[in-house]
C-alpha positions in Angstrom: -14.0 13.3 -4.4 -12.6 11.4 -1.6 -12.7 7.5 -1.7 -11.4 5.1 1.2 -10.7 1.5 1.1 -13.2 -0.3 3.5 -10.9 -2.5 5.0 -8.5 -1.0 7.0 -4.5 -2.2 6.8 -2.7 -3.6 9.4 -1.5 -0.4 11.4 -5.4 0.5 11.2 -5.4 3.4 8.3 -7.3 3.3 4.7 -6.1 3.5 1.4 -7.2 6.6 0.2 -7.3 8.6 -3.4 -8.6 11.8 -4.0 -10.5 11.5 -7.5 -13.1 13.2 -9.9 -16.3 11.8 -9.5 -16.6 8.7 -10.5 -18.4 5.3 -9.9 -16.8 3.8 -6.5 -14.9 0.9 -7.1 -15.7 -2.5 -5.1 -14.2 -2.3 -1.4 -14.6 1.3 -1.8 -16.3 4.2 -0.2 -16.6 7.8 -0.9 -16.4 10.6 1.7 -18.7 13.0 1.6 -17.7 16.8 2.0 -19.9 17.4 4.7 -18.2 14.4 7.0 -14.7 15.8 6.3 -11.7 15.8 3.8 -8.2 14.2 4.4 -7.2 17.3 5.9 -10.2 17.8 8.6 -10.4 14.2 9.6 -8.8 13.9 13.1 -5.8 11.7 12.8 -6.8 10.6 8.8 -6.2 8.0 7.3 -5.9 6.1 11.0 -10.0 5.7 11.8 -12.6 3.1 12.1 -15.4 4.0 9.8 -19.1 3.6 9.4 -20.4 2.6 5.8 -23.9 3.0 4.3 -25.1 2.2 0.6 -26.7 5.9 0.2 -27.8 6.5 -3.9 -26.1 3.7 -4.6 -23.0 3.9 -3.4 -21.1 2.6 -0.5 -20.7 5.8 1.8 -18.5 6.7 5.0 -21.3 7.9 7.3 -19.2 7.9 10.4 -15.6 8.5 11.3 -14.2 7.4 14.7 -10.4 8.4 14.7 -7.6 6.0 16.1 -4.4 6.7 17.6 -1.6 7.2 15.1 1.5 4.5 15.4 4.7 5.8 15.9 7.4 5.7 13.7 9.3 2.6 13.2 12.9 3.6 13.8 15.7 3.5 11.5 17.5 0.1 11.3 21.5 0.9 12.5 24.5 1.6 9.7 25.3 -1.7 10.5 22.4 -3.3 9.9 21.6 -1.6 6.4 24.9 -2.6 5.5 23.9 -6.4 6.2 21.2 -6.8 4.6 22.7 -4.7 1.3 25.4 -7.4 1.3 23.0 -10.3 1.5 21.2 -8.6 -1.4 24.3 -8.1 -3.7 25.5 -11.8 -3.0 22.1 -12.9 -3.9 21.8 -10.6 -7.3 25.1 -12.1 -8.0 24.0 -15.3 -7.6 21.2 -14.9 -9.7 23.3 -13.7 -12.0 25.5 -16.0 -12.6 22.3 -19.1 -12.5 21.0 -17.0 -15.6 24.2 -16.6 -17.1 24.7 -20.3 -17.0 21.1 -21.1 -18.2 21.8 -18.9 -21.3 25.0 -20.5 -21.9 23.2 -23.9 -22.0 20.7 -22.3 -24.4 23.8 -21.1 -26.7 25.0 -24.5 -26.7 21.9 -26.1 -27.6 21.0 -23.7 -30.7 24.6 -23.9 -31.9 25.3 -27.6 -31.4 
């Protein structure tokens, strides 16, 4: 069974998980065979969809595709390289705070 989040994300596509049959959870709807499956769905997960409570359970009724975003591209060498930096200097920072916090701690419990 396919379930899609309601609410869509930012870019405009749905969570989605392909489960046994189940109850749906809340903010959830399941996808009916008949409508379509991930696969048959023009331009799936990106769509506006219809929902109706049919037997109880939140259902996509209708399925209005939207255009797909385009990649984001690669950040440059240069600027992977940046921001690894600022993350090491930060680990190491954090680091060395905790390393001085159990220090401290030593102190105490020995003193």
């Amino acid at each position: 069974m396919l379930i899609i989040k309601i609410a869509p994300l930012s870019n405009g596509a749905h969570n989605n998980q392909t489960c046994p049959e189940m109850a749906v959870p809340p903010g959830w709807a399941r996808v009916p065979e008949d409508l379509g499956t991930a696969e048959t769905l023009e331009n799936f997960p990106f769509g506006e969809i219809e929902v109706e409570n049919i037997g109880g359970a939140p259902t996509v009724t209708g399925w209005t595709p939207r255009p797909v975003p385009e990649a984001e591209p690669e950040p440059a060498p240069e600027e992977q390289n940046a921001r690894l930096r600022a993350q090491v200097t930060m680990l190491r920072e954090q680091q060395a705070f905790l390393e001085d916090c159990l220090l401290e701690m030593a102190e105490e419990v020995y003193a």
